[in-house]
C-alpha positions in Angstrom: 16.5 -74.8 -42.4 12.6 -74.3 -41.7 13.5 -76.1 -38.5 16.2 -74.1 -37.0 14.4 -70.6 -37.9 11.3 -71.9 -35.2 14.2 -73.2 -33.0 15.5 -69.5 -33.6 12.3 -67.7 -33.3 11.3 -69.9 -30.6 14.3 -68.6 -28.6 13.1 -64.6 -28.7 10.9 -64.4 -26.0 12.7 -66.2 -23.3 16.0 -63.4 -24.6 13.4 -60.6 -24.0 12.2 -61.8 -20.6 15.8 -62.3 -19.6 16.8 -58.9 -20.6 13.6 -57.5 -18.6 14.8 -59.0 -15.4 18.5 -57.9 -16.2 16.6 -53.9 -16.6 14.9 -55.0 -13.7 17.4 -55.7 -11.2 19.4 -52.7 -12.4 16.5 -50.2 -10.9 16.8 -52.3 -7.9 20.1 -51.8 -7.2 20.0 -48.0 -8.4 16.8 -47.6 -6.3 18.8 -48.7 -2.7 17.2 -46.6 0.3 19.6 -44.2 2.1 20.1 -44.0 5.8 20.6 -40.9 8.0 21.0 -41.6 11.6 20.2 -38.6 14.0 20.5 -38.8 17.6 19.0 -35.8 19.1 16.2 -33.3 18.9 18.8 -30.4 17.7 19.7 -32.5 15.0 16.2 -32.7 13.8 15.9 -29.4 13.9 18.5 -28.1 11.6 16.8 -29.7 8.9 13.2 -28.0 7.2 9.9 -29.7 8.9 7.1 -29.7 6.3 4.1 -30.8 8.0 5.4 -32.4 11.1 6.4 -31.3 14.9 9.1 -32.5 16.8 8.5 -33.3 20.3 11.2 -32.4 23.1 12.2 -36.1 23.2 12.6 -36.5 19.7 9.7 -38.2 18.7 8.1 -36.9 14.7 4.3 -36.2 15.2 2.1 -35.1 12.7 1.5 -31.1 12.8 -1.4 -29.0 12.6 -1.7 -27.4 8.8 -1.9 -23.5 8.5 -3.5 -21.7 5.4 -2.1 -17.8 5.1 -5.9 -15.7 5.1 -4.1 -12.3 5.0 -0.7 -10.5 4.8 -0.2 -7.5 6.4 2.8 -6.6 5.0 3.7 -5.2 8.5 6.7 -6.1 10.9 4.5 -7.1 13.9 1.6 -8.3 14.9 0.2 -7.0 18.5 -3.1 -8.0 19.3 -5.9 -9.5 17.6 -9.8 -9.5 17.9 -13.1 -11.2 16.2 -16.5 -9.5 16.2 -19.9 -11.0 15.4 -19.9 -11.5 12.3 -16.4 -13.4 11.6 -14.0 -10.2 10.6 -10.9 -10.2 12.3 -9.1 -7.6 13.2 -5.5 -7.2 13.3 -3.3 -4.2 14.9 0.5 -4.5 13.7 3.5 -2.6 14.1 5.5 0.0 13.7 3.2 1.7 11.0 0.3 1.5 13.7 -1.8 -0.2 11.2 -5.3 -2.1 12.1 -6.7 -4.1 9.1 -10.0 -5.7 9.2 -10.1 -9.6 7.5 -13.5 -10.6 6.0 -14.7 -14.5 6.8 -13.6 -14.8 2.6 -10.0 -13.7 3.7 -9.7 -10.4 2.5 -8.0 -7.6 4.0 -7.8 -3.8 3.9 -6.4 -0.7 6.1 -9.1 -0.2 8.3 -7.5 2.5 10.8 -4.2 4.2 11.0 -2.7 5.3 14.5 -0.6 8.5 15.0 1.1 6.0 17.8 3.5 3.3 16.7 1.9 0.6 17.7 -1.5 -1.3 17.8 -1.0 -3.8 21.7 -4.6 -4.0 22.5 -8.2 -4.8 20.8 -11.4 -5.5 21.9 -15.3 -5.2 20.3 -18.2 -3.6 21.5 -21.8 -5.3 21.7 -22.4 -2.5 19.4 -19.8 -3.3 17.1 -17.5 -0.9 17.3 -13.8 -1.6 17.4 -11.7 -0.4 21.0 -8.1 0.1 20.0 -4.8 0.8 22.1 -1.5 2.5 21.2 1.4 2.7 22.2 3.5 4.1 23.3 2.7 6.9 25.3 -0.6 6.1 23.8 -4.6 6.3 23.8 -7.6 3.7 23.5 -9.4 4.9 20.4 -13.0 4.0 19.2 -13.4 2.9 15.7 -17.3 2.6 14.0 -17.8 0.1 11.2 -17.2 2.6 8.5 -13.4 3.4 10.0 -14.0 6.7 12.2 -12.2 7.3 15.0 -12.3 9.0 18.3 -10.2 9.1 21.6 -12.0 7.4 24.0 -9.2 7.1 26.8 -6.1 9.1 27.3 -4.2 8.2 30.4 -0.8 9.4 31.3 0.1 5.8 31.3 3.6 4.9 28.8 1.7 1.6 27.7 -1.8 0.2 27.3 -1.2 -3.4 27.0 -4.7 -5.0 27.4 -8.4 -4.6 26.8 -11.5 -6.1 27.7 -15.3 -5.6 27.5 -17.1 -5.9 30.8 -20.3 -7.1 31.4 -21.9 -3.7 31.9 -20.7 -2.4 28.9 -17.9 -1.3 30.3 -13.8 -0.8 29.2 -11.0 -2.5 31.3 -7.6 -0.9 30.4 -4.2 -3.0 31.6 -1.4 -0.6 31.3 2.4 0.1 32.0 4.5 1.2 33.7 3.0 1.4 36.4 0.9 -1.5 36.6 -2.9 0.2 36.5 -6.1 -1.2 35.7 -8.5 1.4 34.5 -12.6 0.7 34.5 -13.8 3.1 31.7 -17.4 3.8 31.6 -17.9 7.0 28.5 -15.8 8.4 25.8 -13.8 11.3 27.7 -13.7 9.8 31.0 -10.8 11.4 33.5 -8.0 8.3 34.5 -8.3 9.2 38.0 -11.9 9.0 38.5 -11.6 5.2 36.2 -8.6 4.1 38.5 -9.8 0.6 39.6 -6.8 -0.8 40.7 -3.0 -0.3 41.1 -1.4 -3.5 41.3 2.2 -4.3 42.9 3.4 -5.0 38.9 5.4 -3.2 36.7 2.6 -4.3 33.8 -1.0 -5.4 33.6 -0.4 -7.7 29.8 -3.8 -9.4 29.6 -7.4 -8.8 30.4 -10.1 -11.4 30.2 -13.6 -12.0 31.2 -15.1 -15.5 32.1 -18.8 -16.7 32.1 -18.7 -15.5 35.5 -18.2 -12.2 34.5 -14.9 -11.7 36.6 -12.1 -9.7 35.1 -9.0 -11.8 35.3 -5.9 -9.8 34.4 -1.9 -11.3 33.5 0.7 -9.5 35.3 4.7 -9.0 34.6 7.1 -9.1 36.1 5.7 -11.6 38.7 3.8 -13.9 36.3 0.6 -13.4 38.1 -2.9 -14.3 37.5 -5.5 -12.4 39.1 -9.3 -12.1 39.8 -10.6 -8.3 40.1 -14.1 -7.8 41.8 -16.3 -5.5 41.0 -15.0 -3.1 43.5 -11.4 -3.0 42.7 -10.3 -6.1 45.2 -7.6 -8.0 43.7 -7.4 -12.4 44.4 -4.8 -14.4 43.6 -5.3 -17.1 41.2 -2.2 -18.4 40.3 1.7 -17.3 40.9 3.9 -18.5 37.7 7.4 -19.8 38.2 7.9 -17.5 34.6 7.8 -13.7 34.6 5.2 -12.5 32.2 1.5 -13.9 32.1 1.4 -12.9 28.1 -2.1 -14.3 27.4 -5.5 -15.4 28.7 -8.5 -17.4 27.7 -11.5 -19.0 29.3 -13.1 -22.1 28.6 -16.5 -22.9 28.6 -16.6 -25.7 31.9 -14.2 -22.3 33.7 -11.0 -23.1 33.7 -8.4 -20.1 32.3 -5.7 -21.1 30.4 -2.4 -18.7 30.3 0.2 -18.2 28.3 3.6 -17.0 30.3 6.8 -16.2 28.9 10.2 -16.4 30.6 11.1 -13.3 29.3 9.0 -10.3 29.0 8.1 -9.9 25.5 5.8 -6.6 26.8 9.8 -4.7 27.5 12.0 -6.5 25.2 9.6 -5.8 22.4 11.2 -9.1 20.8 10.2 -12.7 20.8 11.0 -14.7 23.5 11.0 -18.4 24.9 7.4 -19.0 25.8 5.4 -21.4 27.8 2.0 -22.7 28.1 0.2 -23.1 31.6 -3.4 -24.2 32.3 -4.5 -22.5 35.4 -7.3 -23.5 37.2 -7.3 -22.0 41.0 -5.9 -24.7 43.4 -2.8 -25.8 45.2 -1.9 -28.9 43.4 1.1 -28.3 40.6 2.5 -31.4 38.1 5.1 -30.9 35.2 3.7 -32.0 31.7 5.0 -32.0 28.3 4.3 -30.4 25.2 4.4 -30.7 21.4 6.7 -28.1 20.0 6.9 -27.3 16.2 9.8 -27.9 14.6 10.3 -24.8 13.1 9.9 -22.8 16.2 13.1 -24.2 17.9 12.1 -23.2 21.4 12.0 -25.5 24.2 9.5 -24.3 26.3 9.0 -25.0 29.8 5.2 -26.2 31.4 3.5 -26.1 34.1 -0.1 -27.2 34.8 -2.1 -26.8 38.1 -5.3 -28.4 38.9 -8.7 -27.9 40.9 
């Protein structure tokens, strides 16, 4: 009897390991991977990206992450502008709202427009805050402490752009007739600030490089454009797309643009956009882009080179 009971006992642990591996191979089988097969780009994008883009091929990239500073609250947002010391500004729609958002990420009312709209910023070397209304609106000069005064009233429908020149001085872009105003002082009369009257319907954007050129973004003819001093207008670049929507230098002098297909500046609604790099020369080639998933556009490119 004493025998059989270690025969018995003996016997336990190779019924326990068995019945581990039997548990085992259960998970196994419950745990089979599932396959989807997709076998385009608009299949991709049906589904929710979380962290990835989706290139216009296909192909699933890593994507850049985005942390929410500030919340407006507001339906759009127009135009956008950094001073010195890291506070953003941001002038929305159709409440004509402009909050100002601290480095820390908080944001408050800062001005509110009688006009609908806030299209245009830019900041003083003084520190004060330029911004445009519209529409039928005015470019208004807000201090540091949130008081405003009309600084320039055309009889223009839109003010689309802004930019500080080097001599202290205020481009205006507007529409609809295509003017670009030079504003020296608060109170100064449109006709006597009239520095040019371009062949467009719209001046959208206004930078300046390290040159200290004005180069202004036209629509409808997708134009990119180098204003002298005295009012003379080059041509820098004529886009295949109808609106040049946005402008920025970089530091070696090329200017980047942003064009749209559509014109975002009438429609007032979003529209299929495309990124061009623009540096003055003859040469075009076709390149490709990253597009987010969640974006669903498939925008078109263009880039020409010195």
């Amino acid at each position: 009897m004493d025998r059989m009971k270690k025969k018995i006992l003996a016997l336990r642990p190779v019924v326990f390991v068995v019945l581990l591996l039997c548990a085992f191979a259960a998970k196994v089988f419950a745990g089979e991977p599932i396959v989807w097969e997709m076998s385009s780009r608009a299949e991709l994008l049906k589904g929710e990206a979380h962290g990835i883009s989706v290139t216009d091929n296909g192909v699933l990239t890593l994507a850049p992450r985005f942390d929410q500073l500030f919340n407006t609250e507001q339906a759009y947002v127009w135009s956008t502008a950094i001073d010195a010391a890291g506070n953003i500004y941001v002038g929305t729609g159709h409440d004509g709202k402009l909050f100002r958002v601290t480095p820390d990420g908080k944001g408050t009312l800062f001005y509110k427009s009688p006009e609908l709209d806030v299209t245009a910023l830019a900041v003083a070397k003084d520190g004060a805050v330029f911004a445009a209304t519209s529409p039928d609106g005015k470019v208004y000069r807000i201090t540091a402490d949130g008081k405003a005064e009309v600084y320039f009233d055309p009889a223009d429908k839109y003010i689309w752009s802004l930019a500080i020149l080097p001599d202290g001085s205020l481009a205006v872009g507007t529409g609809d007739t295509g003017k670009l105003y030079r504003v020296r002082s608060a109170g100064a009369a449109p006709a006597s600030s009239l520095l040019l009257k371009t062949n467009q319907t719209h001046v959208i954007s206004l930078i300046v490089n390290k040159q200290g050129d004005l180069i202004a973004g036209t629509d409808p003819g997708g134009l990119v454009l180098r204003i002298s001093a005295d009012g003379k207008a080059f041509g820098l670049y004529d886009s295949a797309l109808r609106e040049i929507h946005a402008l920025a230098a970089a530091p070696d002098g090329s200017i980047y643009a942003l064009a749209l297909s559509e014109a975002a500046a009438t429609t007032r609604s979003s529209a299929t956009s495309a990124t061009a790099a623009v540096e003055a020369s003859a040469a075009t080639t076709a390149v490709t882009e990253d597009a987010t998933a969640a974006s669903q556009a498939q925008p078109q490119h263009q880039l020409t080179h010195q």
